[in-house]
Backbone of each chain as ProteinMPNN parsed JSONL, in Angstrom:
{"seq_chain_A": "XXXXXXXXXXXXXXXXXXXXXXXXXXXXXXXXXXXXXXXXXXXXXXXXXXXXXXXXXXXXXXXXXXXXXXXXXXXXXXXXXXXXXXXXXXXXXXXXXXXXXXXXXXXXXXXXXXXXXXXXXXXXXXXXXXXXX", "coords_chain_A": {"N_chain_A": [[-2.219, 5.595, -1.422], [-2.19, 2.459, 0.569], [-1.682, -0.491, 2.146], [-1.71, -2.801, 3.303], [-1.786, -5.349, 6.016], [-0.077, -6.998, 6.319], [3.3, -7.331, 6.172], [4.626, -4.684, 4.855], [5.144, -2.327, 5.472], [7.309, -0.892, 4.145], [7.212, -0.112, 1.737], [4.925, 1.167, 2.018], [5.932, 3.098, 3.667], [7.578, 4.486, 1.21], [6.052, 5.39, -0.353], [4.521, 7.563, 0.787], [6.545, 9.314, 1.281], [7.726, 9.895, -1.309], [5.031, 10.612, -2.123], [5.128, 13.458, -0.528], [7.096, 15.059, -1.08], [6.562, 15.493, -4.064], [4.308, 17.307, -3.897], [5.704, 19.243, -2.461], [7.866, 19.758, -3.768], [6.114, 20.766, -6.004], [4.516, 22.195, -4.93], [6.614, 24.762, -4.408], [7.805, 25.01, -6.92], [6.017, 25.993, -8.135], [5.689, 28.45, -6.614], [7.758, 30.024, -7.125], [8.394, 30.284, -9.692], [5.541, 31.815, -10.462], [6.609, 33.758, -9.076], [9.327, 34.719, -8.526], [11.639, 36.423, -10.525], [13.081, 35.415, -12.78], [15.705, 34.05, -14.985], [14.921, 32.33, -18.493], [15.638, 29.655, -18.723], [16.41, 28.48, -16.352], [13.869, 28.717, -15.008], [13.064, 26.907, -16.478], [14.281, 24.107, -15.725], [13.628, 24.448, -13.101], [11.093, 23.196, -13.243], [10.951, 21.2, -14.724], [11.935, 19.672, -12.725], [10.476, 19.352, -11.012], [8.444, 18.212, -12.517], [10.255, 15.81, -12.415], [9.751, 15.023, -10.529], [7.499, 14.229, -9.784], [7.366, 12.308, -11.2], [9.021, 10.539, -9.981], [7.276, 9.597, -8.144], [4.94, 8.514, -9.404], [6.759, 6.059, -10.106], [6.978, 4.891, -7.617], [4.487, 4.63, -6.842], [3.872, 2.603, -8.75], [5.507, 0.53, -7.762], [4.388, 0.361, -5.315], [1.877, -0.799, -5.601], [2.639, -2.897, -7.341], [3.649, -4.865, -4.899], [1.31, -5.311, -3.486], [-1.468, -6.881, -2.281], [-4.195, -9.213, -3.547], [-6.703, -8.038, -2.837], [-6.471, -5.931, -2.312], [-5.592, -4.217, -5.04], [-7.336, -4.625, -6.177], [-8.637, -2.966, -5.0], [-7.981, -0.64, -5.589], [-7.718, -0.424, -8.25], [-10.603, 0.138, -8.33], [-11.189, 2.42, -6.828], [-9.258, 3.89, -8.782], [-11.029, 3.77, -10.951], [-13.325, 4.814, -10.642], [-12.431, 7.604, -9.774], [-11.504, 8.775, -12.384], [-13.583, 8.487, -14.112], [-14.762, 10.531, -13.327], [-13.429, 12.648, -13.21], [-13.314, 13.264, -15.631], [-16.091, 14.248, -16.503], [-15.961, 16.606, -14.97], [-14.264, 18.198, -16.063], [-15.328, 17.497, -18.876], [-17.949, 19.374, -18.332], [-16.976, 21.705, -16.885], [-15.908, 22.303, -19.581], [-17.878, 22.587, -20.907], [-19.465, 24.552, -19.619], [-17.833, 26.943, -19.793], [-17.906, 27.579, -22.607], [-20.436, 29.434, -22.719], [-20.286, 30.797, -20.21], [-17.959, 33.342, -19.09], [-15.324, 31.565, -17.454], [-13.548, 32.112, -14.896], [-9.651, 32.452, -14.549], [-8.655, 32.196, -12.222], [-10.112, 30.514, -10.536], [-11.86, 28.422, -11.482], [-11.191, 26.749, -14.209], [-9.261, 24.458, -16.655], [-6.856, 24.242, -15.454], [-7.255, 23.549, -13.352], [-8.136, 21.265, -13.056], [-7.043, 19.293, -12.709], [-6.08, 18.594, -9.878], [-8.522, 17.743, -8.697], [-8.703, 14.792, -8.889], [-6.883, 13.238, -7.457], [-8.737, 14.027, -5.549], [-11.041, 12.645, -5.919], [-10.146, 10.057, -6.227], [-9.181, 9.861, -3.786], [-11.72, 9.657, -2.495], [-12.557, 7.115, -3.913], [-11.545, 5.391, -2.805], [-12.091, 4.805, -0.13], [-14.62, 4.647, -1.017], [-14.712, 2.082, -1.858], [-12.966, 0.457, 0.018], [-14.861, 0.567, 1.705], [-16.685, -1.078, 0.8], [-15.678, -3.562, 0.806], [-15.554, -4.4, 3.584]], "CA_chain_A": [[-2.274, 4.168, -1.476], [-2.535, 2.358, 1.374], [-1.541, -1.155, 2.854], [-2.046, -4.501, 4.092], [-1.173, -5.141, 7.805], [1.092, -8.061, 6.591], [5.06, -6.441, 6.012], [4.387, -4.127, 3.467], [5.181, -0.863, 5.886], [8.254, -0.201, 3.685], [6.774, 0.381, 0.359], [3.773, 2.272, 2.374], [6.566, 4.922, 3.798], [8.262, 5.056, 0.192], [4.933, 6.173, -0.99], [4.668, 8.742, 1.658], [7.881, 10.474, 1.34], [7.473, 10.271, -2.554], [4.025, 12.385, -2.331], [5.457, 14.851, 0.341], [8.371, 15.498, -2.433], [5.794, 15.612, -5.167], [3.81, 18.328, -3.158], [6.771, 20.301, -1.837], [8.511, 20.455, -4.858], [5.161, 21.249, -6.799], [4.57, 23.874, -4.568], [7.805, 25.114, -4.557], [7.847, 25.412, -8.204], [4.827, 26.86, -8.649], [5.748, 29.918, -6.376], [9.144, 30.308, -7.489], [7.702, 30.639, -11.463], [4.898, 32.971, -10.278], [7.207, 35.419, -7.948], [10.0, 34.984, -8.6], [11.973, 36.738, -12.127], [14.58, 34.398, -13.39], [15.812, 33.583, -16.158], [14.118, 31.465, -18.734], [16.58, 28.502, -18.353], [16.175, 28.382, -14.193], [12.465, 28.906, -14.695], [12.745, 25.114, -17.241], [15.134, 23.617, -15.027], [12.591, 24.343, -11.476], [9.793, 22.961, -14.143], [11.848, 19.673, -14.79], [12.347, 19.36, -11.121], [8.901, 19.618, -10.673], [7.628, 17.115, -12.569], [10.768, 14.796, -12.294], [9.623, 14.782, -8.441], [5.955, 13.346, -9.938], [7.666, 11.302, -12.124], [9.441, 9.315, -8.755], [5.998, 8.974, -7.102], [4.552, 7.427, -9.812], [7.007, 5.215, -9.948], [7.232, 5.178, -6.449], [3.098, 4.154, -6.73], [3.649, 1.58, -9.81], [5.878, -0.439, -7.232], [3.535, -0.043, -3.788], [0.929, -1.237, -6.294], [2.999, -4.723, -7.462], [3.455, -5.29, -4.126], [-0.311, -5.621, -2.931], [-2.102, -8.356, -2.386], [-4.93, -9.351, -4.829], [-7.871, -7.665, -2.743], [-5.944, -4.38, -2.336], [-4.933, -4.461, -5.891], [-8.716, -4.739, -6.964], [-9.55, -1.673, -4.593], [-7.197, 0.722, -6.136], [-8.309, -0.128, -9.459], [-11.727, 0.588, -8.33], [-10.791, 3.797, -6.855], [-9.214, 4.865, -9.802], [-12.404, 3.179, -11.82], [-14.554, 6.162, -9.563], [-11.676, 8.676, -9.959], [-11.247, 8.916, -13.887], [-14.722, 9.178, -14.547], [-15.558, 11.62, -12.273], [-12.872, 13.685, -13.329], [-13.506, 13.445, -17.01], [-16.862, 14.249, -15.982], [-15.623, 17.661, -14.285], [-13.363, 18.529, -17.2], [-16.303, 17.997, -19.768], [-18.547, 20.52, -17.734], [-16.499, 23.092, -17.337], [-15.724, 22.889, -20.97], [-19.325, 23.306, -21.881], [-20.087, 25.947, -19.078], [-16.867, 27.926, -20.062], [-18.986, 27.978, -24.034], [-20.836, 30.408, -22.415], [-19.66, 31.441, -19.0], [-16.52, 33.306, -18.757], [-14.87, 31.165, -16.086], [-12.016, 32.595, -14.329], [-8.857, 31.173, -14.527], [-7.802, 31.89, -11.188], [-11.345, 30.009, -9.731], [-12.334, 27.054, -12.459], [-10.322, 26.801, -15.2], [-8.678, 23.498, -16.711], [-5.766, 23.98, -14.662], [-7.248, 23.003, -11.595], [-9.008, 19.586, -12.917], [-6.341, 17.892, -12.355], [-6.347, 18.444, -8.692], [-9.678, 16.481, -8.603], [-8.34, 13.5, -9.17], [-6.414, 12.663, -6.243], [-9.551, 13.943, -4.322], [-12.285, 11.549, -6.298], [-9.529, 9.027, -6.023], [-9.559, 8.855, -2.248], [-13.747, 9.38, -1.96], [-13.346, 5.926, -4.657], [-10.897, 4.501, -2.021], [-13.029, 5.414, 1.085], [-16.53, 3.804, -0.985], [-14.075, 0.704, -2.295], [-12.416, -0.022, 1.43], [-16.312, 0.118, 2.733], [-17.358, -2.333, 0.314], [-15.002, -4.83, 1.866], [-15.101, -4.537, 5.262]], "C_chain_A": [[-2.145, 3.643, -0.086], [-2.326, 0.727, 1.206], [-2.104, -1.966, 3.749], [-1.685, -4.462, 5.281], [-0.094, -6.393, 7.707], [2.479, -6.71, 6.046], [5.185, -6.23, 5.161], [4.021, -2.772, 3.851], [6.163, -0.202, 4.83], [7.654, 0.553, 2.334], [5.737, 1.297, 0.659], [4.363, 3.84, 2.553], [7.23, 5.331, 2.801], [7.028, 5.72, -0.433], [4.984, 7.609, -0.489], [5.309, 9.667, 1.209], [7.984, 10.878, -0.01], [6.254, 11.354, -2.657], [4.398, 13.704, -1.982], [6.215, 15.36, -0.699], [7.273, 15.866, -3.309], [5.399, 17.314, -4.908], [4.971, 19.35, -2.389], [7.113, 20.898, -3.041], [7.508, 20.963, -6.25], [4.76, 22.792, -6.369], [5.678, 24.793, -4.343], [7.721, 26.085, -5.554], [7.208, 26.738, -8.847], [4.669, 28.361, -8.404], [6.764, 30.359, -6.991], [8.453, 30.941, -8.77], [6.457, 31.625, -11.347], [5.515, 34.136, -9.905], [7.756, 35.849, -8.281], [10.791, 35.507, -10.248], [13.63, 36.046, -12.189], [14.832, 33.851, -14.721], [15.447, 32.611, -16.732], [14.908, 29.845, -18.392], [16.303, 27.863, -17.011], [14.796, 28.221, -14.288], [12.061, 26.79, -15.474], [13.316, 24.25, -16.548], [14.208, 22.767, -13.432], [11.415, 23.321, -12.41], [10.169, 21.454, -14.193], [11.641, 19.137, -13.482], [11.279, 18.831, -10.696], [7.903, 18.152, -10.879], [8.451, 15.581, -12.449], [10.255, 14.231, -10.834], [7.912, 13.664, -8.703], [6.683, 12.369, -10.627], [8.273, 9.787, -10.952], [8.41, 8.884, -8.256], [5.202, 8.463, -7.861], [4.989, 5.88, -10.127], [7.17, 4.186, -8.672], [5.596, 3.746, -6.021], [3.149, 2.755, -7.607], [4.263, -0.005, -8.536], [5.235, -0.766, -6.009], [2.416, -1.309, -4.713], [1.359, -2.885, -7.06], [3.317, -5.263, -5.889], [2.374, -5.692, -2.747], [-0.449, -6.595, -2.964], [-3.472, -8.545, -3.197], [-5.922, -8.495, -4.679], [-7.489, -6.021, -2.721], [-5.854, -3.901, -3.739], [-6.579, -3.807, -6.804], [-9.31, -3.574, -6.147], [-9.103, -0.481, -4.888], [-7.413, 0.636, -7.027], [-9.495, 0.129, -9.215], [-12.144, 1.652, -7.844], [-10.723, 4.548, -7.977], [-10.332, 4.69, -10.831], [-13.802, 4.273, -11.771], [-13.839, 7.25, -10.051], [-11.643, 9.479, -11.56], [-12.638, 9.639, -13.988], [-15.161, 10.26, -14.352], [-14.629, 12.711, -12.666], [-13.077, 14.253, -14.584], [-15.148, 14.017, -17.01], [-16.881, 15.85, -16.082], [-15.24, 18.665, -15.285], [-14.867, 18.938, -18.726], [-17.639, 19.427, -19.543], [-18.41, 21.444, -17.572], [-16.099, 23.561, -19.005], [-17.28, 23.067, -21.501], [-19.968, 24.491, -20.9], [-19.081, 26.748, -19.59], [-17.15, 28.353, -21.968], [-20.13, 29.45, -24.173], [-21.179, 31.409, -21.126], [-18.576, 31.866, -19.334], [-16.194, 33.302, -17.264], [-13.792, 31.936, -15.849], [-11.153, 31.819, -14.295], [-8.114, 30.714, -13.048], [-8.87, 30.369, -10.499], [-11.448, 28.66, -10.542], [-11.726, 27.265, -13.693], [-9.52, 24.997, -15.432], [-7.594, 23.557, -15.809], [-6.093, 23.48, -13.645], [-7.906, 21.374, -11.4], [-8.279, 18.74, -12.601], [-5.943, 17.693, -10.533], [-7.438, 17.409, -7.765], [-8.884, 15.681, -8.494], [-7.674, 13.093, -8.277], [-7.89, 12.808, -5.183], [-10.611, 12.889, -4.522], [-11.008, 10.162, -5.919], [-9.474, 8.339, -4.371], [-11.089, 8.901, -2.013], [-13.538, 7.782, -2.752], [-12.482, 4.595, -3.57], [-11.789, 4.206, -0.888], [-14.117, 4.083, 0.498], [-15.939, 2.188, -1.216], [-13.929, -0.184, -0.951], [-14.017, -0.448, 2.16], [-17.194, -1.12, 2.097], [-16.833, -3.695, 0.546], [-14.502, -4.988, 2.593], [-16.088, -4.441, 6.256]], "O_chain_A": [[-1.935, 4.591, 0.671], [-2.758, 0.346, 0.118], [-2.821, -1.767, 4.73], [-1.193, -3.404, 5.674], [0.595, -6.767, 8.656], [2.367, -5.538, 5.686], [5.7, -6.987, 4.338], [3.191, -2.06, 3.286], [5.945, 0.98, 4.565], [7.754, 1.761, 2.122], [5.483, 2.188, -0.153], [3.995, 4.951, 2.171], [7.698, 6.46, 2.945], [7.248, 6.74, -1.086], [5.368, 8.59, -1.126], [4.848, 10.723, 0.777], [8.29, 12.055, -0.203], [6.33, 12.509, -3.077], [4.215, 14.744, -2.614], [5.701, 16.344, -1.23], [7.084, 17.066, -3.109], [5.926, 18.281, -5.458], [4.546, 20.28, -1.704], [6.869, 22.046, -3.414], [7.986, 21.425, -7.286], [4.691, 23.887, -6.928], [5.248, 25.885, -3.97], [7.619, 27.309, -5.471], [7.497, 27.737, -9.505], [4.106, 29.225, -9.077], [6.508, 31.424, -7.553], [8.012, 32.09, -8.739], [6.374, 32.355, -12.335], [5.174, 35.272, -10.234], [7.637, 37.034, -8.592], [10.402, 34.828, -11.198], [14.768, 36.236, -11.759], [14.001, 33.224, -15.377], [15.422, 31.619, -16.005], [14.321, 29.051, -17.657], [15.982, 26.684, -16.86], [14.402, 27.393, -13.466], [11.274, 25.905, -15.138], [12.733, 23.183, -16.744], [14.103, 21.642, -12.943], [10.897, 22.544, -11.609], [9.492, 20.629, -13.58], [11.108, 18.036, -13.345], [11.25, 17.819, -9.996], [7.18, 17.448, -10.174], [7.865, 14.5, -12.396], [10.453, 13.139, -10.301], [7.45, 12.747, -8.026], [6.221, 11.266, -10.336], [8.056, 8.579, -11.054], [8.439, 7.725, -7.841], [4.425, 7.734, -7.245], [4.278, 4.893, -10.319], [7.424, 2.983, -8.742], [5.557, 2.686, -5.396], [2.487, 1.809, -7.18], [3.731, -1.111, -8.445], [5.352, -1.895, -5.531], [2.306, -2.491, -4.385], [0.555, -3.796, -7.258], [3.11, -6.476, -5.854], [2.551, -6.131, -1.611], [0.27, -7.383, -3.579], [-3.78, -7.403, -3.539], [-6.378, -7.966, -5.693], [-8.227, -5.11, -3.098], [-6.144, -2.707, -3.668], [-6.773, -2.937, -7.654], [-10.411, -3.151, -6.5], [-9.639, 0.58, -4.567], [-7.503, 1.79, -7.446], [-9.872, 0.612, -10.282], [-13.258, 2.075, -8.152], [-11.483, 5.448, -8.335], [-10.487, 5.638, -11.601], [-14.789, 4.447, -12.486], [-14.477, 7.99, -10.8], [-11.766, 10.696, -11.693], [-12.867, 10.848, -13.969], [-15.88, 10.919, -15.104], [-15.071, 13.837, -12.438], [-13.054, 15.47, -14.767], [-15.3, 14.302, -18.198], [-17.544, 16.436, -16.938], [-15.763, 19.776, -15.373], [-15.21, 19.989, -19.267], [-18.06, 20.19, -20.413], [-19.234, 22.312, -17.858], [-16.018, 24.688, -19.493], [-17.604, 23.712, -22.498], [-20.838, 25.254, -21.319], [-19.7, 27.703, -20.058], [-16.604, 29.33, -22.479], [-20.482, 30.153, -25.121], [-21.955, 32.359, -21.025], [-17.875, 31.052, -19.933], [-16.404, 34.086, -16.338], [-13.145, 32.397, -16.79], [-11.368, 30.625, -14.085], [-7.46, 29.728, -12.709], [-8.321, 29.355, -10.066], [-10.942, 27.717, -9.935], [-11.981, 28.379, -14.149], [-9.256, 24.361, -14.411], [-7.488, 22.453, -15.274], [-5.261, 22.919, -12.933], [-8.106, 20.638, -10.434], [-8.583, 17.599, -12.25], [-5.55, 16.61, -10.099], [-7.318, 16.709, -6.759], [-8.042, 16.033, -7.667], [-8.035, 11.917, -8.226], [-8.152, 12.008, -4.286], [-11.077, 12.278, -3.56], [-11.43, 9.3, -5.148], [-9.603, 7.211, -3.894], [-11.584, 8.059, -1.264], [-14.354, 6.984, -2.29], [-12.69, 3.382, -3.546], [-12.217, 3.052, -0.885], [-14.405, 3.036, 1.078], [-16.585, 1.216, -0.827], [-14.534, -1.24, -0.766], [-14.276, -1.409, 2.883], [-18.037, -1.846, 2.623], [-17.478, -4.741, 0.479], [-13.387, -5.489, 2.735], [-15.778, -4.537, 7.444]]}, "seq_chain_B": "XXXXXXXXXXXXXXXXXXXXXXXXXXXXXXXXXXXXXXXXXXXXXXXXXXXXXXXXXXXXXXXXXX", "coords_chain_B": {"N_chain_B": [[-20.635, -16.862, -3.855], [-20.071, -19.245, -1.626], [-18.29, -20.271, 1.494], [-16.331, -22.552, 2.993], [-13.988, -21.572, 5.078], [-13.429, -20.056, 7.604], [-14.616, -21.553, 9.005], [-12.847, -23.702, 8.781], [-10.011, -22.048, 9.816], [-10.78, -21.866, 12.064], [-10.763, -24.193, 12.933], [-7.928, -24.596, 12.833], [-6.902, -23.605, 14.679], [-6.143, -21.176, 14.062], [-5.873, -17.415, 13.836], [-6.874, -14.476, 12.144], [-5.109, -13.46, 11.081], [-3.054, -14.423, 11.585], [-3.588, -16.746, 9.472], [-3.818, -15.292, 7.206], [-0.81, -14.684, 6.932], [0.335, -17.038, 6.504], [-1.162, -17.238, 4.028], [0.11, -14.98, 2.797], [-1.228, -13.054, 2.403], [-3.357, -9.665, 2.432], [-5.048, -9.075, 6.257], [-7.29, -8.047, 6.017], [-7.909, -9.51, 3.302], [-8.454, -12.038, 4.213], [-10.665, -11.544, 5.848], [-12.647, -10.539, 4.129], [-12.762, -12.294, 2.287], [-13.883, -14.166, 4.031], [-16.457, -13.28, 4.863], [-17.896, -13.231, 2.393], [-17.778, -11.084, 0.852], [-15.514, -11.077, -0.999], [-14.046, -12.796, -3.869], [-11.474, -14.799, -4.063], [-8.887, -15.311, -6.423], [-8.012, -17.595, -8.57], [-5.557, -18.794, -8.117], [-5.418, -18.269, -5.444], [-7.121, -19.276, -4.053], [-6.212, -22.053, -4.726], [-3.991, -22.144, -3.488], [-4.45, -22.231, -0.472], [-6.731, -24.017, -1.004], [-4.055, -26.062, -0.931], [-3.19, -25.296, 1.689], [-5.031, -26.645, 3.365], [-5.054, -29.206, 2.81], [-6.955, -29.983, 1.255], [-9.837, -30.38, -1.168], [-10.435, -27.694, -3.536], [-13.129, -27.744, -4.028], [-13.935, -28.43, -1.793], [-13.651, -26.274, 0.137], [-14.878, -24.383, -1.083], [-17.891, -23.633, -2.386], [-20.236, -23.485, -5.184], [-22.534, -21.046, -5.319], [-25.834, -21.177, -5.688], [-28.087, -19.319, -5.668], [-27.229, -17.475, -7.055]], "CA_chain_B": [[-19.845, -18.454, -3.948], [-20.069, -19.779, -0.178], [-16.924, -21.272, 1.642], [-15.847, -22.959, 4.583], [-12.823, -20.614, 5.464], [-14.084, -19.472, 8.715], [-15.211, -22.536, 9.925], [-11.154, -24.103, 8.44], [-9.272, -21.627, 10.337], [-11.16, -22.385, 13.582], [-10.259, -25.902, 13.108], [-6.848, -24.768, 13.195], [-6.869, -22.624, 15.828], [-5.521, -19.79, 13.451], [-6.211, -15.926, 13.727], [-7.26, -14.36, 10.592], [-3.651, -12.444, 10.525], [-2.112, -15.753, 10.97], [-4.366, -17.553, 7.876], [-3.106, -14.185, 6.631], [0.325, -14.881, 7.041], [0.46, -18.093, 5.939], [-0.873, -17.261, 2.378], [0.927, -14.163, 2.087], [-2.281, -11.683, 1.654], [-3.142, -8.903, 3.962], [-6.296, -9.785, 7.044], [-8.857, -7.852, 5.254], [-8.564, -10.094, 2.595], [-9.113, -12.609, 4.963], [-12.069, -11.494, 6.406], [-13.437, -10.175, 3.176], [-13.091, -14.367, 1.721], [-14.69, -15.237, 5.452], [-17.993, -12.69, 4.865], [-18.043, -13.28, 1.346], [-17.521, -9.949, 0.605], [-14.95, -10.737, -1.842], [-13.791, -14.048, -4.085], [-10.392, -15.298, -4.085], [-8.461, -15.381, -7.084], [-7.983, -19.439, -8.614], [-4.327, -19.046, -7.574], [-5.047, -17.96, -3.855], [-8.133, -20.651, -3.917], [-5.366, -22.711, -4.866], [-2.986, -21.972, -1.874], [-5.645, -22.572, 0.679], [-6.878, -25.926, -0.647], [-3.001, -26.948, -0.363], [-2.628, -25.273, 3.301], [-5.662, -27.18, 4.153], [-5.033, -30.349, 2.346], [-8.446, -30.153, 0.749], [-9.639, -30.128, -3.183], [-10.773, -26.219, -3.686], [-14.544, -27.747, -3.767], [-14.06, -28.713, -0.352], [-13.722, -25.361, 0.734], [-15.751, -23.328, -1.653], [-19.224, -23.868, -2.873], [-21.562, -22.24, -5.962], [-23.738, -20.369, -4.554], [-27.304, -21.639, -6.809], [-29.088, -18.153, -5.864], [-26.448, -16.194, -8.464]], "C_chain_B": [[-19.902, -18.341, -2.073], [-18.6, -20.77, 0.063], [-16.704, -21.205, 2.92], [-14.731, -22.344, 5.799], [-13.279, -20.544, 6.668], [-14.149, -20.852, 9.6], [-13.156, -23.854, 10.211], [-10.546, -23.45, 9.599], [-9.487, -21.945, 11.862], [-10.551, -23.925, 13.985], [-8.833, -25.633, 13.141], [-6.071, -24.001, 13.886], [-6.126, -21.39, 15.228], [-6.326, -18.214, 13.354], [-6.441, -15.566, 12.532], [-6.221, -13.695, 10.194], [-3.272, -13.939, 10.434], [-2.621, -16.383, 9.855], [-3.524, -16.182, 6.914], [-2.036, -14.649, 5.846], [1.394, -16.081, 6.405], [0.378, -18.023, 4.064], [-0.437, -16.148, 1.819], [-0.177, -12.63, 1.813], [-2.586, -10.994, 2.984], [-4.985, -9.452, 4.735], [-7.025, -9.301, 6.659], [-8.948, -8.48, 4.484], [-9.313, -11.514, 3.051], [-10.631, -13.156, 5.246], [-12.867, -11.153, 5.412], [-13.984, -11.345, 2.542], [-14.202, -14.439, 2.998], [-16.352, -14.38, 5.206], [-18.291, -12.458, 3.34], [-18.439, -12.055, 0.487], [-16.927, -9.741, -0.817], [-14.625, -12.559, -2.174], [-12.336, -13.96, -4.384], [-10.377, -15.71, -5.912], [-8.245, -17.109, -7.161], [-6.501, -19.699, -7.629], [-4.31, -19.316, -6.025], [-5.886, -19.251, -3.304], [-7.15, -21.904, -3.57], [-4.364, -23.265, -3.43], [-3.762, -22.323, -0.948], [-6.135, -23.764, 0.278], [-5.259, -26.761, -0.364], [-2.685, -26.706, 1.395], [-3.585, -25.879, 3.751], [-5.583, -28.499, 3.937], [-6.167, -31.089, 1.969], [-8.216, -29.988, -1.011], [-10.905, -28.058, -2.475], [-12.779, -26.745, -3.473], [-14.385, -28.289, -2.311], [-14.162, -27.866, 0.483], [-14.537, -24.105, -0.01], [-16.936, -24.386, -2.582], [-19.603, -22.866, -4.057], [-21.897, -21.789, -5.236], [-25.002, -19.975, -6.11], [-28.195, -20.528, -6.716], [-28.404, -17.215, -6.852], [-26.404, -16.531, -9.592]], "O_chain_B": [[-19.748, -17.279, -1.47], [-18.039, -21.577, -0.678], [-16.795, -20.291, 3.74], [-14.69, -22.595, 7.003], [-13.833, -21.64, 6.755], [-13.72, -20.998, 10.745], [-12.621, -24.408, 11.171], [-10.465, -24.205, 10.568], [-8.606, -22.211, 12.68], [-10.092, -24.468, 14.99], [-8.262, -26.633, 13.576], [-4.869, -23.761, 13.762], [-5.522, -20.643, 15.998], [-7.382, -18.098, 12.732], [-6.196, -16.42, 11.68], [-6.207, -13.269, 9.039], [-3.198, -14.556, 9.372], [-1.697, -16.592, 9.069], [-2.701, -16.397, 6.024], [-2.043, -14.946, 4.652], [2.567, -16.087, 6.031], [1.157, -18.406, 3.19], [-0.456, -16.027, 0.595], [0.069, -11.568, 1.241], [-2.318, -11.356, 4.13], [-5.878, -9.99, 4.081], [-8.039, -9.994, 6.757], [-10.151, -8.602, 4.25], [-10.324, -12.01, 2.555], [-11.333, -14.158, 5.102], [-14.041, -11.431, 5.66], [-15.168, -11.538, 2.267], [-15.356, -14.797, 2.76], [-17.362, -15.048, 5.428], [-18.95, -11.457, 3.059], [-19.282, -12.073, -0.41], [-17.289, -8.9, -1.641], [-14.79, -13.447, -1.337], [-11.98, -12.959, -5.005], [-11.309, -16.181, -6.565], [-8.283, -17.83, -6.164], [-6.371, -20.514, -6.716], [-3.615, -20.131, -5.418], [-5.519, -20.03, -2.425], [-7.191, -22.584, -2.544], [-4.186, -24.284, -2.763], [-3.19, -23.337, -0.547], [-6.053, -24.686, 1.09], [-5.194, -27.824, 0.254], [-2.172, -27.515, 2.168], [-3.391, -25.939, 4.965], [-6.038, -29.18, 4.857], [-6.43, -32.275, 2.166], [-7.277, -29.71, -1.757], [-11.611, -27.655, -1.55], [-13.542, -26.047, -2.806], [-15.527, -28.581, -1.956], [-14.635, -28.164, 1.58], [-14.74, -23.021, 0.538], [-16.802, -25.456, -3.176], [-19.361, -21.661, -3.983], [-21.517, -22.151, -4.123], [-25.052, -19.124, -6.998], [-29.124, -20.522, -7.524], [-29.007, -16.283, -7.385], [-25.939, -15.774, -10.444]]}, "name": "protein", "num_of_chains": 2, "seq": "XXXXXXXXXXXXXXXXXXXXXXXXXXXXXXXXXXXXXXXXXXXXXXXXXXXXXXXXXXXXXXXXXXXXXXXXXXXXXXXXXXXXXXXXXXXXXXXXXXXXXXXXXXXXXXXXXXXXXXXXXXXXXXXXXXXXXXXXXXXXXXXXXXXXXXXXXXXXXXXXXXXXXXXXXXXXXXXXXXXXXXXXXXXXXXXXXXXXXXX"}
């Protein structure tokens, strides 16, 4: 998300520091529960952690996002307006090539669609920001 | 929709951060109102005919080709 140039740095660096967390403690998780052998409890616990850490940065995002101004407001919904589709899009494709491809799960596999979506989300930010400016 | 913005702020010797500043929105939206890029919400319309001490048709036009 991304910011006005009027005084609306604070909510820009709570965003920030909320993704980095998101992404630390995602990747964190993710090795820990692959590598590492721990008990099932510790393994639900890191898992919690995991997504409680997404759970702050969306809230994190819900509040950068009331504090926009109307034209910003209307370019992040039109981001995510690019983003969705495109991901649902992605998702339906591999489910009809994986009908008669066997995809891999390490390579294309549902698990990874949801990665899209932050990346179509900034290409819909990128084409949004160029349409008004 | 066509509008005088541009030609307003000059008249009051204001920067497009300061017009900014004044109604609270960030300078791209500014400049996005000034190259008609983008239309102002009634509310913000609103705010700008009171900081200019105009009626809202004083500063925005139809535009008869849309």
């Amino acid at each position: 998300m991304v910011h006005t140039q009027t005084p609306k740095a604070k909510p820009d660096r709570m965003f920030f520091i909320a993704s980095a967390i998101f992404v630390l403690m995602f990747l964190t998780a993710r090795l820990v529960l692959k590598e590492i052998e721990l008990p099932m409890f510790v393994k639900i616990i890191i898992t919690i952690l995991a997504v409680g850490s997404f759970a702050y940065f969306l809230i994190q995002y819900a509040r950068g996002v009331k504090m926009l101004d109307e034209l910003e407001r209307k370019i992040q919904l039109e981001a995510l307006t690019f983003a969705f589709p495109l991901t649902m899009v992605l998702l339906m494709t591999l489910g009809l090539l994986e009908l008669f491809i066997p995809l891999s799960k390490e390579d294309w596999s549902y698990r990874h669609v949801w990665a899209f979506l932050p990346v179509f989300y900034y290409a819909g930010l990128a084409i949004a920001r160029k349409k008004y400016t | 929709m066509k509008n005088r913005l541009h030609v307003l702020r000059a008249e009051h010797r204001w920067t497009q951060a300061e017009l900014a500043e004044h109604l609270g929105v960030s300078r791209q939206t500014i400049n996005a109102i000034e190259t008609e890029k983008y239309e102002p919400s009634l509310s913000l319309a609103f705010k700008m005919a009171k900081l200019f001490g105009m009626s809202i048709e004083e500063i925005f036009q139809a535009d008869d080709n849309r």
